[in-house]
KOLVEXNU-157479 format. One record per residue (C-alpha): x, y, z; residue number from 1; residue in three letters; chain. Coordinates in Angstrom, 2 decimals. Example, Ala and Ser with C-alpha at 12.3 -4.5 7.8 and 13.67 -1.06 7.14 Angstrom:
BEGIN
<r <12.30 -4.50 7.80> 1 "ALA" "A"> <r <13.67 -1.06 7.14> 2 "SER" "A"> 
***
This chain:
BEGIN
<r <16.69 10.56 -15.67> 1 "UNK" "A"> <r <13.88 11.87 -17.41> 2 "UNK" "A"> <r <10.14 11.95 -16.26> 3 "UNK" "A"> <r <9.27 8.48 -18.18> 4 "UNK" "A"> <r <12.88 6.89 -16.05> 5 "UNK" "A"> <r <11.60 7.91 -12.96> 6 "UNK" "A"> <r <7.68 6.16 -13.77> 7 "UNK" "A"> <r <9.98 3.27 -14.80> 8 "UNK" "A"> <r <11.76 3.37 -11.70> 9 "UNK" "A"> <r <8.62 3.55 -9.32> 10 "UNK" "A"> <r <7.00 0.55 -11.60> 11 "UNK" "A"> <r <10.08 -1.31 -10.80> 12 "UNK" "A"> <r <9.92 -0.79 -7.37> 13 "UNK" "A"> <r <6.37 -1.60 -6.94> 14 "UNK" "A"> <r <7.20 -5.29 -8.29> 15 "UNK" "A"> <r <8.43 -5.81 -5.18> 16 "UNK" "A"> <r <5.94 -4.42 -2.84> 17 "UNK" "A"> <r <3.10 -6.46 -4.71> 18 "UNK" "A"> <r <-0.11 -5.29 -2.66> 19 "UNK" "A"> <r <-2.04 -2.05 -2.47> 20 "UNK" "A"> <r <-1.26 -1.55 1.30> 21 "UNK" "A"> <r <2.68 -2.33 1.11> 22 "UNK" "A"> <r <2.27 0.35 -2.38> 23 "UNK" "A"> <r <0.63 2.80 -0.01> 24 "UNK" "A"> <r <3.05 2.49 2.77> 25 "UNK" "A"> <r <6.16 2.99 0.37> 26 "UNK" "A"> <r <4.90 6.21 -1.24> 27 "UNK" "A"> <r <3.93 7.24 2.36> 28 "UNK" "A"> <r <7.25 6.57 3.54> 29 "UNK" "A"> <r <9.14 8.90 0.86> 30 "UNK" "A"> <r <6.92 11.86 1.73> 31 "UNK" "A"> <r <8.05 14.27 4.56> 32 "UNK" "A"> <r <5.67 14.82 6.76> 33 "UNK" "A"> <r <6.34 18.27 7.98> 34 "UNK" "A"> <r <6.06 20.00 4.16> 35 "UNK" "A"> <r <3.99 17.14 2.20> 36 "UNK" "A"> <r <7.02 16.98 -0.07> 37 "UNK" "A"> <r <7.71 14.08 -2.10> 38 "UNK" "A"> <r <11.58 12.96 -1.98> 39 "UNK" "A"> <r <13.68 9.57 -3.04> 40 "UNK" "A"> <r <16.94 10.95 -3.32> 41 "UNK" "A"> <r <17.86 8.29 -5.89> 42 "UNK" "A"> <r <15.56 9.60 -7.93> 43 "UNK" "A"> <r <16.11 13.37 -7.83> 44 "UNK" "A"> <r <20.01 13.07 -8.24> 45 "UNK" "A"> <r <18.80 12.17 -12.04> 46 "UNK" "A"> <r <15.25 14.30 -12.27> 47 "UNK" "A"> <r <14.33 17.27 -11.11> 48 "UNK" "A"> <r <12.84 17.06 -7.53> 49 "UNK" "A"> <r <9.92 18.83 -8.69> 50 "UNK" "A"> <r <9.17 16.40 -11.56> 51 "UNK" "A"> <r <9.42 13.34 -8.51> 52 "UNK" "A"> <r <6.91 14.89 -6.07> 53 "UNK" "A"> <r <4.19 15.27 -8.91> 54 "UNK" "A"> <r <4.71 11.62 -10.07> 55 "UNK" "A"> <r <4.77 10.73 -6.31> 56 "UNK" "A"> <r <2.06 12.52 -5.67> 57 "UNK" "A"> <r <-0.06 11.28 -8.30> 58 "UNK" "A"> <r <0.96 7.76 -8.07> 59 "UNK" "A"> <r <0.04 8.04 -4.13> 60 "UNK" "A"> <r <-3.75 9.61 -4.90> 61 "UNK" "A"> <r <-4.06 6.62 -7.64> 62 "UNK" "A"> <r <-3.10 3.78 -5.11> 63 "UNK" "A"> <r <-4.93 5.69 -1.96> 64 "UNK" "A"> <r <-8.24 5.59 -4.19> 65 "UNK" "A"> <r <-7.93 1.70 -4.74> 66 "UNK" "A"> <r <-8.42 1.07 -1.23> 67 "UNK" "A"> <r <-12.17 1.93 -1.18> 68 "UNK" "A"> <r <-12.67 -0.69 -3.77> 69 "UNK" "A"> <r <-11.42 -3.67 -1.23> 70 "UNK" "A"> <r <-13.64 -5.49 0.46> 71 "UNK" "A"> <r <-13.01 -6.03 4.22> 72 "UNK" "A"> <r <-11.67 -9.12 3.92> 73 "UNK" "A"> <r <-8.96 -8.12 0.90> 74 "UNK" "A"> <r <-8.13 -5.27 3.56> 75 "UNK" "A"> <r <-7.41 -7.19 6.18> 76 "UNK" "A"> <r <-5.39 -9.92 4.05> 77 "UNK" "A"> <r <-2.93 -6.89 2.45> 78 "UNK" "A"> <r <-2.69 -5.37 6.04> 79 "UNK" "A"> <r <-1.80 -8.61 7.54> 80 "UNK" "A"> <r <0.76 -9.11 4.65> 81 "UNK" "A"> <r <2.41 -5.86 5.51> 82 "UNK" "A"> <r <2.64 -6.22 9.15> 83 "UNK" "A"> <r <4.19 -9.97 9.11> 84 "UNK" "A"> <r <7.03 -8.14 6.75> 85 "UNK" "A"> <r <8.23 -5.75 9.57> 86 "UNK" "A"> <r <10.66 -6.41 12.16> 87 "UNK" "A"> <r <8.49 -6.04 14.95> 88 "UNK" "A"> <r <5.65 -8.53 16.31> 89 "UNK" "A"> <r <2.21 -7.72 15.09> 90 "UNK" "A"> <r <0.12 -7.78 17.93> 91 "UNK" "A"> <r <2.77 -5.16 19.26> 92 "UNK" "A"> <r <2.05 -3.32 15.90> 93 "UNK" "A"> <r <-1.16 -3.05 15.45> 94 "UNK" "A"> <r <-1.62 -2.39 19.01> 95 "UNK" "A"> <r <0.78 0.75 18.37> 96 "UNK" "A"> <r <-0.86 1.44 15.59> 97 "UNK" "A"> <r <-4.18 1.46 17.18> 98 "UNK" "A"> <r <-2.73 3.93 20.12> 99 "UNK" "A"> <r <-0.77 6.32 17.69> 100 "UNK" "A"> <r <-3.06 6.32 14.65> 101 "UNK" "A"> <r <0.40 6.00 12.80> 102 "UNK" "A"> <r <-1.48 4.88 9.63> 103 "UNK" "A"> <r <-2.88 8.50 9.11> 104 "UNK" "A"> <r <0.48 9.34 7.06> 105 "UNK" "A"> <r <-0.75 7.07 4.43> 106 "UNK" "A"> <r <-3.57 9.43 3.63> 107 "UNK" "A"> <r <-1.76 11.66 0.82> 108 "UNK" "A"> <r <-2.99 15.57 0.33> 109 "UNK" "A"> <r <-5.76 16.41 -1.07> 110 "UNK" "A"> <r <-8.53 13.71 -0.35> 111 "UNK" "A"> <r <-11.75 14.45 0.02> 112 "UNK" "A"> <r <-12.87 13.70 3.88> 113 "UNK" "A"> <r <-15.67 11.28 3.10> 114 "UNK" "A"> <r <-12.79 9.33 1.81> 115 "UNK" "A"> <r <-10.04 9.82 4.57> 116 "UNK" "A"> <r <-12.66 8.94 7.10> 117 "UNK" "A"> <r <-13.47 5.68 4.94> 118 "UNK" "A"> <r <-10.09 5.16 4.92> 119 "UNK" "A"> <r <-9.32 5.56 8.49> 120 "UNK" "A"> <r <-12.16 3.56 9.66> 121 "UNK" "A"> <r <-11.21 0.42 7.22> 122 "UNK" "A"> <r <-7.71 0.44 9.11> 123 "UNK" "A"> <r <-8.85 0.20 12.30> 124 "UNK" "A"> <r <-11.96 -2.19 11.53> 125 "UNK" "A"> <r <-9.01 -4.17 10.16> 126 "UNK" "A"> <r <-6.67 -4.11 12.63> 127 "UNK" "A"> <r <-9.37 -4.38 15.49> 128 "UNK" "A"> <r <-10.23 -7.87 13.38> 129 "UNK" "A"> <r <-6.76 -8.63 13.10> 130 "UNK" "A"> <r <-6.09 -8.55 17.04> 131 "UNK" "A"> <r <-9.21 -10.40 18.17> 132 "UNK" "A"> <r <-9.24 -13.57 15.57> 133 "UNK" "A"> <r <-5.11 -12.94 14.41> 134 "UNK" "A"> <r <-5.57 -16.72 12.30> 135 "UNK" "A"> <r <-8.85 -15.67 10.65> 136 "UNK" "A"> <r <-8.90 -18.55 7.79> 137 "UNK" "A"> <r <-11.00 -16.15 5.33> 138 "UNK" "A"> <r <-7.61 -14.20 5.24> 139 "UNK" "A"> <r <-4.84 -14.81 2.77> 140 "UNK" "A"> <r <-2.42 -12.48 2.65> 141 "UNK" "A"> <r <-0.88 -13.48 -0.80> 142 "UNK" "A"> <r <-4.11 -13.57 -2.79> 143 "UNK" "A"> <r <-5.29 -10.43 -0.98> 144 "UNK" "A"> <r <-4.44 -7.84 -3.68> 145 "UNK" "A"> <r <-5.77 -5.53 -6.25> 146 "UNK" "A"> <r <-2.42 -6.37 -7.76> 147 "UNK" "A"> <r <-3.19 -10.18 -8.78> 148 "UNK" "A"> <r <-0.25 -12.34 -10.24> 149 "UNK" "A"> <r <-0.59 -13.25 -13.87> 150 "UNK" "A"> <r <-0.95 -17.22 -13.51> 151 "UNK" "A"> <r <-2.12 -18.85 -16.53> 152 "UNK" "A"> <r <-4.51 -21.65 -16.50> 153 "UNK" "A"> <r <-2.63 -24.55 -17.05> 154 "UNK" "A"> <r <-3.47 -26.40 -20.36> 155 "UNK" "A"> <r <-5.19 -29.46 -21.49> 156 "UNK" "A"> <r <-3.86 -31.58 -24.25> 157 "UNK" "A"> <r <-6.40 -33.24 -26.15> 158 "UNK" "A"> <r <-5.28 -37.28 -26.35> 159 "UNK" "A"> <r <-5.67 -38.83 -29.59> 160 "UNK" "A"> 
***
């Protein structure tokens, strides 16, 4: 698999984690934690495991720095999104979350710590809001993403 395969790969696999946050958690997920390596064994059976970490690495940094650009509210929606996808119930999530800081592994190497703390402080703003007012109607967790579908306007014949 060549360095381009593997970027095709990842692109793939991001169509089906379609927010920032669900982005962030994957790329945190294939990082181990004790060396800050990079690893998706699928991946390095065909590239070199080097040539993986980097694009791992750099794909993590480019989808950690969207997250500043998210208002609350888009936070809250993609974090809400996330947490109704795993097994367990949310309010025992985020409560976990909120006890183990968990959510720190998402922060990849390298960040600056103005933006780590920013980062740290949206989650639990986030899942602080998410645990007092769970149905907050300003949140929708489809819409919520830097990652918008492509839906096309739909179109207006002119009648004769």
């Amino acid at each position: 698999m060549t360095l381009k395969s593997v970027e095709e790969e990842l692109e793939l696999a991001f169509t089906y984690l379609p927010t920032g946050f669900s982005r962030l958690a994957f790329l945190a997920s294939v990082r181990d934690t004790y060396t800050g390596r990079y690893l998706h064994e699928g991946w390095a059976m065909e590239s070199s495991a080097e040539q993986v970490h980097d694009i791992l690495l750099r794909t993590h940094k480019d989808v950690f720095n969207l997250v500043p650009k998210m208002t609350l509210r888009t936070f809250c929606g993609e974090l809400k999104g996330y947490l109704e996808s795993l097994a367990n119930t949310q309010q025992r999530t985020m409560a976990l979350w909120l006890e183990l800081e968990t959510y720190r592994d998402m922060i990849p190497e390298g960040v600056s710590p103005a933006s780590r703390a920013f980062f740290l402080s949206q989650v639990k703003i986030a899942l602080k809001a998410l645990l007092i007012i769970p149905e907050w109607s300003l949140i929708q967790t489809q819409s919520a993403s830097l990652y918008p579908q492509l839906v096309l306007p739909p179109q207006h014949h002119l009648e004769n």
